[in-house]
BALOBA-1460 file (C-alpha; in Angstrom, 3 decimals):
// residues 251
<rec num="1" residu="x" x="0.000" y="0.000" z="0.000"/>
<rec num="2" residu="x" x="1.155" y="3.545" z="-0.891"/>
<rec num="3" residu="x" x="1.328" y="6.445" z="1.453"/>
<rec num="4" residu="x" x="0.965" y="10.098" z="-0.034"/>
<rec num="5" residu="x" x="4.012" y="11.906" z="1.732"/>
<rec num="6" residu="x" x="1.142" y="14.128" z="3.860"/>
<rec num="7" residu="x" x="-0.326" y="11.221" z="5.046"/>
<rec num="8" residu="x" x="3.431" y="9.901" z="6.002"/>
<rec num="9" residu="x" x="4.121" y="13.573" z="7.526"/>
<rec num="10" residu="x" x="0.896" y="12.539" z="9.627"/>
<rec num="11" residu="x" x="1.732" y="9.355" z="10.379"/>
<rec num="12" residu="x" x="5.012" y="10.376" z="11.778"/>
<rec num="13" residu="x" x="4.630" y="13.460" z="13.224"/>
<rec num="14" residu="x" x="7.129" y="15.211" z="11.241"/>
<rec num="15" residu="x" x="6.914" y="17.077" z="8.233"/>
<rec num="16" residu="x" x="6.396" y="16.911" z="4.315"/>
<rec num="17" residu="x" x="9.414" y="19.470" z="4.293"/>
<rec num="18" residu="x" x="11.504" y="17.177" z="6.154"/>
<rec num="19" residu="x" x="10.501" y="14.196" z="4.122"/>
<rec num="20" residu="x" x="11.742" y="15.801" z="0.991"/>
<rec num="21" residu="x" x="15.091" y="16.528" z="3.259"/>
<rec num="22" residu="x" x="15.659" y="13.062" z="3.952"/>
<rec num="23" residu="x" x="15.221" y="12.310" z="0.334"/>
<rec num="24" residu="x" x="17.398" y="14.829" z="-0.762"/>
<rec num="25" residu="x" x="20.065" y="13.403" z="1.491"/>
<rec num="26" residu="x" x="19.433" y="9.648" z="0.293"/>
<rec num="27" residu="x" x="17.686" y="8.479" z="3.249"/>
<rec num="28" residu="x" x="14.640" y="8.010" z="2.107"/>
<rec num="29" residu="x" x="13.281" y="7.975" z="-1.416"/>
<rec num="30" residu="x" x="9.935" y="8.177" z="-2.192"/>
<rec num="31" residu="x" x="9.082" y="4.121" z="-3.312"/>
<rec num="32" residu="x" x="7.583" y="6.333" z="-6.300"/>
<rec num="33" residu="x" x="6.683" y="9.755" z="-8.133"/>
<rec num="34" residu="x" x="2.867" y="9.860" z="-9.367"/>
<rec num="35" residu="x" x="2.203" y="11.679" z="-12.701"/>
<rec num="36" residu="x" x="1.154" y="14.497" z="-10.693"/>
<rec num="37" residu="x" x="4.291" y="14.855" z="-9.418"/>
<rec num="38" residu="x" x="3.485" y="13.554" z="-5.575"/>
<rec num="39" residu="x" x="5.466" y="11.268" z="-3.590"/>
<rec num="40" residu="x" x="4.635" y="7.980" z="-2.589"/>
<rec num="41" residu="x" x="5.892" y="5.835" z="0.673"/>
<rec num="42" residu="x" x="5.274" y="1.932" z="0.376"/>
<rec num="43" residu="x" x="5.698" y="-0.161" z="3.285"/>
<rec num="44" residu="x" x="9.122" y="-1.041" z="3.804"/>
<rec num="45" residu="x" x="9.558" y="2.936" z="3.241"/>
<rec num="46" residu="x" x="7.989" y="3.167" z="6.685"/>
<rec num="47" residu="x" x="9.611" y="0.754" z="8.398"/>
<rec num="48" residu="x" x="12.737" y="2.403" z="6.764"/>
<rec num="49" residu="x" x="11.549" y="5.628" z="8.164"/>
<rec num="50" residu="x" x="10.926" y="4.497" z="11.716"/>
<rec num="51" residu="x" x="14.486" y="3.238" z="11.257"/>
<rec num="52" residu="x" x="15.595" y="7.139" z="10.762"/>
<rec num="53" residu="x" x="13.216" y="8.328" z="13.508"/>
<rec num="54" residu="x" x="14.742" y="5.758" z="16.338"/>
<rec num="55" residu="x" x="18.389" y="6.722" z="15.053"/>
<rec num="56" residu="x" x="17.861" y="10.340" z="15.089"/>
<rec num="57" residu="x" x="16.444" y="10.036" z="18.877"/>
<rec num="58" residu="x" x="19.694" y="8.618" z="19.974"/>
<rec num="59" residu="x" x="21.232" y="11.957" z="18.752"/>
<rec num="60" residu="x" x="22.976" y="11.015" z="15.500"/>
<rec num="61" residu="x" x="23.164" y="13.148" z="12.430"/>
<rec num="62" residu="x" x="22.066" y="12.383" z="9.180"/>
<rec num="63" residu="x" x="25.749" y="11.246" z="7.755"/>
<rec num="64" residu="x" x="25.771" y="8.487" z="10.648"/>
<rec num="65" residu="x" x="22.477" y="7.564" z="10.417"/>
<rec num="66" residu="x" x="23.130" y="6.975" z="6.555"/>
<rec num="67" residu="x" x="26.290" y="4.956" z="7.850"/>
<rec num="68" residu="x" x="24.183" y="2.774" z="9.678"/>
<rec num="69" residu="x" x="20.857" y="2.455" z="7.574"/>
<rec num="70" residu="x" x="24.096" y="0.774" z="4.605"/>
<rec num="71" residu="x" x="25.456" y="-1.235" z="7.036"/>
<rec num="72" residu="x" x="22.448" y="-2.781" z="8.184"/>
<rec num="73" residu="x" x="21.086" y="-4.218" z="5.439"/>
<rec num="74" residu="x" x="18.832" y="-6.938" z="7.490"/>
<rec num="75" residu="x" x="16.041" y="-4.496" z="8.726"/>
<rec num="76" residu="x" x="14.093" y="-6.984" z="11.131"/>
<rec num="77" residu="x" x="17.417" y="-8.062" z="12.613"/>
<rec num="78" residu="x" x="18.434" y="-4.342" z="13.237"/>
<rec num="79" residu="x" x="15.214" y="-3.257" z="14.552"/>
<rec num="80" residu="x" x="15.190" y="-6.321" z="16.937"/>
<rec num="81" residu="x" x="19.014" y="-4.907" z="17.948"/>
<rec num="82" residu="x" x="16.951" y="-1.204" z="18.671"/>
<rec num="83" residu="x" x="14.309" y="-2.913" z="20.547"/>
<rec num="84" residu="x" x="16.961" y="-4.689" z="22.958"/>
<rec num="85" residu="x" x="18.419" y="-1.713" z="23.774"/>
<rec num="86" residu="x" x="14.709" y="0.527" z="23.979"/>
<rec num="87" residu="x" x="14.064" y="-2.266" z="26.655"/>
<rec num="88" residu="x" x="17.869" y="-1.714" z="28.321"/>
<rec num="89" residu="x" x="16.711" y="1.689" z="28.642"/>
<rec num="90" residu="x" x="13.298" y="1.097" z="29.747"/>
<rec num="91" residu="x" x="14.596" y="-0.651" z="32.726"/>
<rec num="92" residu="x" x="17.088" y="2.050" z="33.578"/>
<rec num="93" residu="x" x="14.605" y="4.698" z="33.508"/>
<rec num="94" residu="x" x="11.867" y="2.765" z="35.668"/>
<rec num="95" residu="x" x="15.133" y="2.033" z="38.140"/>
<rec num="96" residu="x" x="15.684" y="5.904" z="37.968"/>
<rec num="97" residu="x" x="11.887" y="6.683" z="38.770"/>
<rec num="98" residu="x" x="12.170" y="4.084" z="41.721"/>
<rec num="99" residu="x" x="15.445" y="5.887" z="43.090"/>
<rec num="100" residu="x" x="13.955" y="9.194" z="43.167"/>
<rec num="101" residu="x" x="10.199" y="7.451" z="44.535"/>
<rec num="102" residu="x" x="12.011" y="6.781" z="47.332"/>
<rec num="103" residu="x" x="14.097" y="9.885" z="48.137"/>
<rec num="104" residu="x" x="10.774" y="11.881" z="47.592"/>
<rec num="105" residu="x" x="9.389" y="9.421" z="50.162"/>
<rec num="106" residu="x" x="12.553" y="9.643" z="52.545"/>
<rec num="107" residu="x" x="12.268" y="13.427" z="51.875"/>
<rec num="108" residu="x" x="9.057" y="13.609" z="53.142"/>
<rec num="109" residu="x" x="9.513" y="11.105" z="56.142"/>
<rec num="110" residu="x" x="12.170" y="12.929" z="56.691"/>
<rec num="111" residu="x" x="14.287" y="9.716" z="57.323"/>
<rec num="112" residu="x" x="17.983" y="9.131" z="56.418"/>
<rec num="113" residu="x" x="18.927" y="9.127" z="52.673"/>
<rec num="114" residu="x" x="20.821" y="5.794" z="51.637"/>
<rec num="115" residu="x" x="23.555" y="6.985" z="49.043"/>
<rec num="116" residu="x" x="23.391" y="3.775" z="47.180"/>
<rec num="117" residu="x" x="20.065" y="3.777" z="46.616"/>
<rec num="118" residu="x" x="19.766" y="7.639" z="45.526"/>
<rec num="119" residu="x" x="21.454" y="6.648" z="42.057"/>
<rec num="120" residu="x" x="20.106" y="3.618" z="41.064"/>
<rec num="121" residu="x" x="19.661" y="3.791" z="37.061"/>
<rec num="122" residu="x" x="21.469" y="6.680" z="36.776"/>
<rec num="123" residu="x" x="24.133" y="6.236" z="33.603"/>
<rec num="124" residu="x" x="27.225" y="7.795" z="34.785"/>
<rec num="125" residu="x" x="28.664" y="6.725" z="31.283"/>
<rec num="126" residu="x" x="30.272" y="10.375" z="29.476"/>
<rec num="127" residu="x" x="30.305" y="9.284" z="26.235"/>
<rec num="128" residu="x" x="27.605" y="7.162" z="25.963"/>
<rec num="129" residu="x" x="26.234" y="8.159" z="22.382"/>
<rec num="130" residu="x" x="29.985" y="7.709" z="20.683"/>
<rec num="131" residu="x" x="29.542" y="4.100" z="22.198"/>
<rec num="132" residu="x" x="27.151" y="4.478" z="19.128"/>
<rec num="133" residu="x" x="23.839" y="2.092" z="18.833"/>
<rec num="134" residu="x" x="24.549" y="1.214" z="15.214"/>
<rec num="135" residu="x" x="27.423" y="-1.401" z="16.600"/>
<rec num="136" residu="x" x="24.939" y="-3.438" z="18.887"/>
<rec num="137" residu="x" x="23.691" y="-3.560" z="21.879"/>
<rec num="138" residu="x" x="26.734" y="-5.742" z="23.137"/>
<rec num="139" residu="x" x="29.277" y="-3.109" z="22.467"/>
<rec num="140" residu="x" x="27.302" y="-0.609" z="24.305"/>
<rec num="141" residu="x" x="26.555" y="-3.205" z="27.450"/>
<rec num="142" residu="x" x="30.024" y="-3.793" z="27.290"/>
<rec num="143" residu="x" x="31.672" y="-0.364" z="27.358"/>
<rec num="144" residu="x" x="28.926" y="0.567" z="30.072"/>
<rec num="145" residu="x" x="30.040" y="-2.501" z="32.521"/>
<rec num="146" residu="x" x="33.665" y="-1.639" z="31.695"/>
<rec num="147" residu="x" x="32.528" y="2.329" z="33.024"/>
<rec num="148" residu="x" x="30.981" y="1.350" z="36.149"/>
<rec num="149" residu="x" x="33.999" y="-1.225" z="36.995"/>
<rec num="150" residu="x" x="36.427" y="1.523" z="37.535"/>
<rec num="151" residu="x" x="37.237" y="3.089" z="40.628"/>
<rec num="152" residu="x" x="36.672" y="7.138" z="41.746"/>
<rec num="153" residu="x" x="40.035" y="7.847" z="41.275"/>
<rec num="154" residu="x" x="40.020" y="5.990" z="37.715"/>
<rec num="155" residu="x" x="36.582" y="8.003" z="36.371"/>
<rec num="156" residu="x" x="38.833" y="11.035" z="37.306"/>
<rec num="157" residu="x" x="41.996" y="9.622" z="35.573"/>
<rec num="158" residu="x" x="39.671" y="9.169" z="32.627"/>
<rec num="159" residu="x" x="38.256" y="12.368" z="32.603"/>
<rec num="160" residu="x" x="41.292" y="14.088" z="32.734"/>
<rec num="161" residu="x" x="42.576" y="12.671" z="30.103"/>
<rec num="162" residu="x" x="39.453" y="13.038" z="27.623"/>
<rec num="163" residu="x" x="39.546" y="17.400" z="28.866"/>
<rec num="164" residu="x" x="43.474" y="17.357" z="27.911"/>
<rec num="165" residu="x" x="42.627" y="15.897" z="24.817"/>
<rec num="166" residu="x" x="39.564" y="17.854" z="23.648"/>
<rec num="167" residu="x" x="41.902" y="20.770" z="24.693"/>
<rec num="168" residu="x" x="44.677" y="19.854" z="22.649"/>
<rec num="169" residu="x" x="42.429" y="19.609" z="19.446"/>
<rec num="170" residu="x" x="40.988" y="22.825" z="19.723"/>
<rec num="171" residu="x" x="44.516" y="24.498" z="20.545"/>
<rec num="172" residu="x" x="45.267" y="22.492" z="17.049"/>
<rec num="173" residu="x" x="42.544" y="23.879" z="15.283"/>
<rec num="174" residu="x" x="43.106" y="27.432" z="16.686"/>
<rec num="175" residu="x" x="46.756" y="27.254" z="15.535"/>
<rec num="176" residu="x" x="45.527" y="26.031" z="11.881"/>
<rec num="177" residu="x" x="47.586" y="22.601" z="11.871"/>
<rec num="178" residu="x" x="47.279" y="20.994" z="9.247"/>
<rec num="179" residu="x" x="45.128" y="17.491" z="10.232"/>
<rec num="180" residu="x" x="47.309" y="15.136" z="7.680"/>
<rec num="181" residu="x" x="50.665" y="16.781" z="9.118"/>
<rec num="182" residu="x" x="52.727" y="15.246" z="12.390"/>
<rec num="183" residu="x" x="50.830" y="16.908" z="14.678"/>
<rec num="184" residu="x" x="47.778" y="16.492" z="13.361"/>
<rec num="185" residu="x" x="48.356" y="12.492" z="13.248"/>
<rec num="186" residu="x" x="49.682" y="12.485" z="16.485"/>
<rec num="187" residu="x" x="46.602" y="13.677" z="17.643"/>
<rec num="188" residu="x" x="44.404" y="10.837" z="15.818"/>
<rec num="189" residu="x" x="46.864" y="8.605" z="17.197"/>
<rec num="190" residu="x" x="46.124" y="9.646" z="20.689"/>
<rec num="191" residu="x" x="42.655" y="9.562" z="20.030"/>
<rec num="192" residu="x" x="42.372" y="5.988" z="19.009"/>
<rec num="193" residu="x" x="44.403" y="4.732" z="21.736"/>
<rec num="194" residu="x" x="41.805" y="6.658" z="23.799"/>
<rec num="195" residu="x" x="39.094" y="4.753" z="22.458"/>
<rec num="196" residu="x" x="40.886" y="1.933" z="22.002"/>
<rec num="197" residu="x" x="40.741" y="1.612" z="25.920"/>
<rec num="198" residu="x" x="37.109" y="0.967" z="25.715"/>
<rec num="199" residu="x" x="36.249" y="-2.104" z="25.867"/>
<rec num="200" residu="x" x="33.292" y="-3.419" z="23.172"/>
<rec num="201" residu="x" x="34.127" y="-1.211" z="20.340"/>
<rec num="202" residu="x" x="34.329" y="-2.435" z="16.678"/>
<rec num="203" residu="x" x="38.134" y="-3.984" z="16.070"/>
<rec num="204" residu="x" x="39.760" y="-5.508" z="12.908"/>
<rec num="205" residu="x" x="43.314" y="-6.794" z="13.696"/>
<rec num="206" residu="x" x="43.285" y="-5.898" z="16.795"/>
<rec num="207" residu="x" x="42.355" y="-2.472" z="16.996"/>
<rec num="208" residu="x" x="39.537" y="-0.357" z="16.139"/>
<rec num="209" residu="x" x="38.129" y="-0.866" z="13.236"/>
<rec num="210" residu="x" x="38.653" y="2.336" z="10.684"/>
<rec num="211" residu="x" x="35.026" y="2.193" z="9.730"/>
<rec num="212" residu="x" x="33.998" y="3.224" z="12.783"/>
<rec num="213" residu="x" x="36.965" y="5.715" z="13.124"/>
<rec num="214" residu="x" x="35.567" y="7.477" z="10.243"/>
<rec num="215" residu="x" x="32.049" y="6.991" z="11.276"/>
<rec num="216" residu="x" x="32.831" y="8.768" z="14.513"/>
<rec num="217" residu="x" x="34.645" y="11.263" z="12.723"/>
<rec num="218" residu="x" x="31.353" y="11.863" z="11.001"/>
<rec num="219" residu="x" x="29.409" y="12.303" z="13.855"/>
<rec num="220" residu="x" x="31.275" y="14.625" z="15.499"/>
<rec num="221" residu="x" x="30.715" y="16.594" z="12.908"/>
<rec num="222" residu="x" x="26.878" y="16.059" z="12.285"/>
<rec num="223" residu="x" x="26.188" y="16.547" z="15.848"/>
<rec num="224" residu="x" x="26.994" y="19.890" z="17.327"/>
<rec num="225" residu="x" x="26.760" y="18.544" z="20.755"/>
<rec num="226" residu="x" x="29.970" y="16.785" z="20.416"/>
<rec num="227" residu="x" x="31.680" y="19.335" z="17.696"/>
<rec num="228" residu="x" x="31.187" y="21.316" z="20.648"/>
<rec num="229" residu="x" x="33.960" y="19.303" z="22.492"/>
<rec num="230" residu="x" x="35.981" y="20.397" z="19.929"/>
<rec num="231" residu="x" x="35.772" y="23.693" z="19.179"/>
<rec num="232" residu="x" x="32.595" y="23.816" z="17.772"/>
<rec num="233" residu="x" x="31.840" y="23.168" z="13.724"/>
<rec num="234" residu="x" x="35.531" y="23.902" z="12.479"/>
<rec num="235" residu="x" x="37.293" y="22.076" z="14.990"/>
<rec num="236" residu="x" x="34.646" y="19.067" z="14.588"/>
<rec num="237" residu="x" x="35.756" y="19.073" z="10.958"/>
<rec num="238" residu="x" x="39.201" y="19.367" z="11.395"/>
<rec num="239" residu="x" x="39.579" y="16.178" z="14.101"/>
<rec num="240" residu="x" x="37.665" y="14.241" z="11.456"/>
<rec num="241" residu="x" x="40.023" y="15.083" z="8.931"/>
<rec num="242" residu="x" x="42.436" y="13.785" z="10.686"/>
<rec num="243" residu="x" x="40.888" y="10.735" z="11.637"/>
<rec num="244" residu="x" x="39.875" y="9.740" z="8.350"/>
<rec num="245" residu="x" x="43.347" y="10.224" z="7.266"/>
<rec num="246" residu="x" x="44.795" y="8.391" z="10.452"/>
<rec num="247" residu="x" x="42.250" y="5.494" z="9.731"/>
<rec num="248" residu="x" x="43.370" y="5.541" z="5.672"/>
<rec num="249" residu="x" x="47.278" y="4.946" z="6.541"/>
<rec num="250" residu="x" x="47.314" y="3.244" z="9.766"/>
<rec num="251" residu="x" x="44.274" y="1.055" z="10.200"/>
């Protein structure tokens, strides 16, 4: 059955407008043009577009989600993959409402608070969207497990580390090196290893895989809330740059 593309805005809640968008980017062609010139959404356009509307919750751009809509090929196996982590998430949220149930309740009782149960469900995990759904729900479970494992002082170590790096890129960027050049590459390098300490992440050979090195590259740039940890738009670009050309020569 076709769908005229209001009746898909509709259906949706979006927009006609952005519709057309996602065409125009190759996300989602119309399944046909009618002699009148209107689009027309079959089926698996739907479930293709659902596919678009789950990614883009998770925060990802338009240049990831096309990453992952041609990687995915098997639609009913990657939507099963979404639904396993929806439910992840669905029991860390009702853990969250639970946690703050009961402070409310202590609150008002005005009884003791019990630390350990104040952040139940709470993801203390920085970088969870770069731990990015498209490469399972296993590499997210285990990156999260590998988060929560580490001590105070390690979190901190960790931290540390990922501020003198973002700070080093945008000093890079700021100073106009060139992302191919020594400096530039020494900087990807560090970057990877970074990454590479995360357990869970996509590896060929035994270290991350330069798909997703260049997918995250991507995303930093389709996503101004991490392009932000860079610099903003011209420091997003310039890290992927250098990425992609780190992942062309070395991975």
């Amino acid at each position: 059955m076709d769908h005229s593309i209001q009746d898909v805005a509709r259906l949706a809640g979006t927009t006609s407008r952005t519709l057309r968008h996602y065409g125009a980017e190759g996300l989602l062609p119309p399944s046909r043009i009618g002699t009148n010139g209107y689009r027309y959404y079959d089926d698996r356009a739907l479930v293709r577009l659902q596919r678009i509307l789950l990614l883009r919750d998770l925060g990802l751009g338009l240049p990831a989600i096309r990453l992952v809509l041609d990687r995915e090929v098997d639609e009913t196996a990657a939507l099963r993959e979404h639904l396993g982590w929806l439910e992840q998430e669905q029991q860390r949220l009702d853990r969250q409402i639970r946690s703050v149930q009961t402070t409310i309740t202590t609150l008002e009782g005005e009884d003791q608070l019990m630390a350990d149960q104040m952040f139940d469900g709470f993801d203390h995990t920085q970088y969870k969207e770069e731990v990015v759904e498209r490469w399972g729900a296993d590499a997210y479970r285990n990156s999260d497990e590998w988060w929560r494992s580490m001590t105070t002082a390690q979190r901190k170590e960790w931290r540390a580390a990922t501020r003198a790096l973002q700070a080093d890129w945008a000093d890079a960027v700021t100073r106009r090196v060139d992302p191919a050049g020594a400096e530039g590459q020494q900087l990807a390098r560090r970057h990877v290893r970074w990454l590479g300490a995360v357990p869970g992440l996509p590896r060929e050979n035994g270290h991350l895989a330069a798909d997703y090195v260049r997918g995250l590259g991507e995303m930093y740039v389709a996503d101004d809330r991490f392009g932000a940890d860079y610099g903003g738009p011209a420091g997003a670009a310039f890290v992927r740059d250098a990425l992609a050309h780190y992942a062309d020569e070395h991975l």
